[in-house]
C-alpha positions in Angstrom: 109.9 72.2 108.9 113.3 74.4 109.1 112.7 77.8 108.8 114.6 79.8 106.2 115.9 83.2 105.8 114.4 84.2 102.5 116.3 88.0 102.3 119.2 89.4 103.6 118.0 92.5 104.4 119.3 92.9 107.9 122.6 92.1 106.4 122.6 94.6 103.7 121.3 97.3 105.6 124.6 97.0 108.3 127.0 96.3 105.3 125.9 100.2 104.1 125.4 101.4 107.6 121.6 102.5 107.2 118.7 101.8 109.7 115.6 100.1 109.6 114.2 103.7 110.4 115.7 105.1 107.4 114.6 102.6 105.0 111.4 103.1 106.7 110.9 106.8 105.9 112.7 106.7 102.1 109.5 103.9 102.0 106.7 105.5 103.7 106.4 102.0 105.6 106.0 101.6 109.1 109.2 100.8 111.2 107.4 97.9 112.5 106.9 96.2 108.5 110.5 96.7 108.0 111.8 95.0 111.4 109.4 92.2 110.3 111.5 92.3 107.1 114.6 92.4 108.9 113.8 89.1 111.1 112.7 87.1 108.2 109.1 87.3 110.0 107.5 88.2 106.9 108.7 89.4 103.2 108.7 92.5 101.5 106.6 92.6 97.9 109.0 92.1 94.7 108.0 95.9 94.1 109.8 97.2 97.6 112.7 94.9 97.4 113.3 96.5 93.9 113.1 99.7 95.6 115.5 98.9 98.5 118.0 97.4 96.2 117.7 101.1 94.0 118.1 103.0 97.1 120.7 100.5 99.0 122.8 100.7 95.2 122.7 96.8 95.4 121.8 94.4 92.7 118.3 92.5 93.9 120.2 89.3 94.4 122.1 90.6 97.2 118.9 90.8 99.2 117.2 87.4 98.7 118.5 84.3 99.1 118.7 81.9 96.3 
């Protein structure tokens, strides 16, 4: 089975020029959950990726892939 990326976070994140640290901490996550995020290992909750799109000032599509 072919492995997808379901978000574009990583992508987002460079296109504003914020870190996975600072998402982190405007979160309270753990670095580590939003590196997982970042390498499509696992997926954020609907709840934090309306969050990140709020505080990236992106619409939610730009973060998942349809």
């Amino acid at each position: 089975m072919e492995t997808t990326d379901l978000n574009r976070l990583k992508v987002v994140l460079a296109e504003k020029r914020r870190t996975n640290k600072w998402l982190a901490e405007q979160l309270g996550k753990d670095p580590t959950t939003i590196s997982k995020w970042c390498t499509n290992s696992s997926q954020p909750d609907l709840a934090s990726l309306i969050k990140m799109a709020k505080l990236l000032e992106v619409e939610l599509t730009e973060l998942v892939r349809m």
